[in-house]
C-alpha positions, 0 to 999 in steps of 0.5 A: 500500500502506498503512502498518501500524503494530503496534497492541494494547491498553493494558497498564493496560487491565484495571488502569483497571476494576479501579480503576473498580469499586473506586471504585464498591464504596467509593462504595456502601459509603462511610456503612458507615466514615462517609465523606462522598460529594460532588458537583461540577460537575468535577474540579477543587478536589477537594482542598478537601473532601480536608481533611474525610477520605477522601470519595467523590466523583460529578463532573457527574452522579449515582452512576447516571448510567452505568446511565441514559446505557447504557439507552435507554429509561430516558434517554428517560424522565428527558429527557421528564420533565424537558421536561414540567416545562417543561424544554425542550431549547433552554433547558438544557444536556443533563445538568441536563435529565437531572438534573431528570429522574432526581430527579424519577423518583426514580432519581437517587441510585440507586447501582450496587447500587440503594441511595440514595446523596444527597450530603452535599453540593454544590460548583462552580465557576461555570463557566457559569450553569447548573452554578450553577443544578444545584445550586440546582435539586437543593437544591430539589427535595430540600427542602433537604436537600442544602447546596450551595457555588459559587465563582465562577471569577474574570473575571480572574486574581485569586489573593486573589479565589479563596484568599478563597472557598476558605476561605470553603468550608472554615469552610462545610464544617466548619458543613454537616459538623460535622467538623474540617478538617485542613490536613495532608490539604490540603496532601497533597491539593494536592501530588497535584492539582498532580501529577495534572495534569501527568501527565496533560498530558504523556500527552497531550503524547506524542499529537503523535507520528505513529502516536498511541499513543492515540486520543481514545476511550481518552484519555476512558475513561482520564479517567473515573478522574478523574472517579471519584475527583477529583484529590487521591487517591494512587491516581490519580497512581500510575495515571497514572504507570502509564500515562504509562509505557506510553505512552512505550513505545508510542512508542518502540516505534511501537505505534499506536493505529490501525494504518492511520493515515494522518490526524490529526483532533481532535474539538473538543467535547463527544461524545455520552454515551450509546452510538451506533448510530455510533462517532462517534470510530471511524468515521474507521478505516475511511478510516484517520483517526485523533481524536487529541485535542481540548482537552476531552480535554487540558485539561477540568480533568484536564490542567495546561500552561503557556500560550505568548503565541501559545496553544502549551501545555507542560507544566506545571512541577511545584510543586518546579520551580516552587520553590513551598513548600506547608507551610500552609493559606494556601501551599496555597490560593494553589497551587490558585488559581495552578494554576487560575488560570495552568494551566488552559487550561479555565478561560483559555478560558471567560475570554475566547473569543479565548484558547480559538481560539488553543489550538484552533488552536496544539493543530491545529498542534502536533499535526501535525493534518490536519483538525479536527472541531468540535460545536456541541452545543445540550446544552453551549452552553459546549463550542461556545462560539467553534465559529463562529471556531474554524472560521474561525481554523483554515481561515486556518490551511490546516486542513479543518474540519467542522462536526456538531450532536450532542446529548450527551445526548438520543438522539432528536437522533442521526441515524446515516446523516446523520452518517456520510454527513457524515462519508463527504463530509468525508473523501472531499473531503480524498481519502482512500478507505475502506481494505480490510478 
């Protein structure tokens, strides 16, 4: 007989696409009160622009990227545009494909409401090579039109390295904007980012519990908030709090994200964008197999935790725990270059592969994790990046591991019988059997 844990679904559920469609609504009617729409390459730094006002901001990816990752044949079009201008699938990452494409069509700045929303303009961290060069591409294909700043992400962790380019920024925001800078709304903004963080890092702290009161699927469609927004606004920690709350009561309470949980996986990668024919993070139900994390969805920008020697995460400390005064320009810049530069498990892990296997496996094991998933994506190189000795380091550990090659992007790399087939094998192999309906 197999354990049935009570399940139901989040409280702040309704709450999350109130905030979504409110987020949307501003976005489209931002030039009408003469605030500024931004781009970034992620979610993190939002608190720089934060200085110039209120803005909006579209991380990754234009204000119509949902319309075009939920429409099959409009997707097919940007990826196949994007190819004839000799931008093959084995050369560029997934979304800067989709990018090219989109712009080319002339679809790429289309808000929900079908009107022109360009940025003002563009800033990344240089992450990888190719969020740099999005933005070049996008400055070109719009004749200029659209400026564009990247800071480069510091090959060691340098705090005046980074403090030196994020001032840089804001004198070149003041030019390409003609609008002051107020230290003032920095500093606010640098407290919240700061905070953001950790709330979010200690959600999914609580995801070591057994049942997982979430499942991965619900951790990325809580992300999206963040990702809307940026981590600066008030709004966003207010939400956290939020559902920090109910999660903490779910546990306490045993209400599980799965109610037939009986296995634990982490799903190492990045997923697929669009909507599959398979529920990539779902199928395992039917066998009782429960995604109850990855460290995209735990660190990926959103999260901030304190790296052990032996790669365990905590929590972050709080900039008031820390004892850290964030009263000027320069206190809050060295704070957003010590969060990133220390607290960031992302940014730690592009430095050095043999720091992201560590995480992997210390995550797998503090998160009572019996098997792990991992994607090697040919459309985020950086996301598989290491997959190869990940496997290796977990499967030393005694943890199974299966390897998939989905495409985030492209749906006609989706083969849903081979996936579930792969799948069925996997965990038939660890001996669990599909559960009665």
């Amino acid at each position: 007989m197999v354990q049935k844990y009570q399940t139901k679904r989040l409280d702040c559920w309704p709450k999350l696409l109130e905030l979504r469609q409110q987020l949307a609504e501003e976005l489209g009617t931002a030039r009408e009160r003469g605030e500024l729409l931004v781009m970034g390459g992620e979610t993190g730094l939002t608190s720089l622009p934060a200085g110039l006002g209120r803005f909006h901001f579209f991380a990754g990816l234009g204000p119509n990227t949902a319309r075009i990752m939920g429409d099959y044949e409009l997707l097919s079009r940007c990826l196949y545009q994007a190819e004839v201008m000799g931008y093959e699938s084995w050369d560029l990452c997934g979304p800067l494909r989709l990018h090219v494409g989109a712009m080319a069509l002339g679809i790429f700045e289309q808000s929900p409401d079908g009107k022109p929303e360009k940025p003002d303009f563009i800033f990344t961290e240089r992450m990888c090579d190719q969020q740099a060069k999005g933005a070049q591409l996008m400055n070109d294909m719009y004749n200029a039109s659209i400026p564009f700043f990247v800071i480069e992400a510091a090959p060691e962790p340098r705090v005046d390295y980074m403090v030196s380019q994020y001032a840089e920024f804001i004198t070149w925001m003041e030019k390409v904007t003609g609008r002051k800078y107020r230290d003032d709304l920095l500093i606010e903004a640098t407290k919240n980012e700061w905070q953001t963080g950790v709330l979010w890092s200690r959600i999914c702290e609580l995801q070591k519990t057994v049942p997982a009161p979430l499942d991965l699927r619900t951790l990325f469609s809580l992300t999206t908030v963040i990702w809307r927004s940026g981590k600066y606004r008030s709004e966003t920690i207010e939400f956290l709090q939020m559902v920090l709350d109910e999660v903490k009561d779910r546990v306490a309470n045993k209400i599980a994200a799965l109610a037939t949980e009986r296995y634990r996986l982490i799903y190492e990668g990045a997923t697929p964008w669009f909507r599959t024919p398979t529920p990539i993070l779902h199928y395992p139900h039917k066998y009782g197999a429960v995604c109850i994390g990855s460290c995209e969805a735990f660190t990926g920008g959103h999260g901030t935790w304190e790296i052990l020697e032996d790669g365990t995460m905590k929590v972050a400390p709080t900039l008031s725990e820390l004892g850290m005064k964030v009263e000027t320009r320069q206190q809050a810049l060295e704070a957003l270059a010590i969060l990133y530069l220390k607290y960031s498990p992302l940014k730690i892990g592009h430095r050095s592969v043999e720091e992201r296997i560590k995480h992997r496996v210390r995550l797998a094991e503090d998160w009572h994790v019996d098997a792990v998933i991992l994607n090697n994506s040919i459309g985020c190189r950086g996301n598989a990046l290491g997959n190869a000795e990940t496997a290796l380091a977990l499967k030393a550990k005694g943890f199974p591991v299966t390897v998939d090659e989905l495409d985030i992007i492209d749906p006609k790399e989706f083969d849903a019988e081979r996936c579930e087939r792969r799948m069925d094998d996997f965990l038939e192999v660890q001996g669990l059997r599909p559960l009665a309906s």
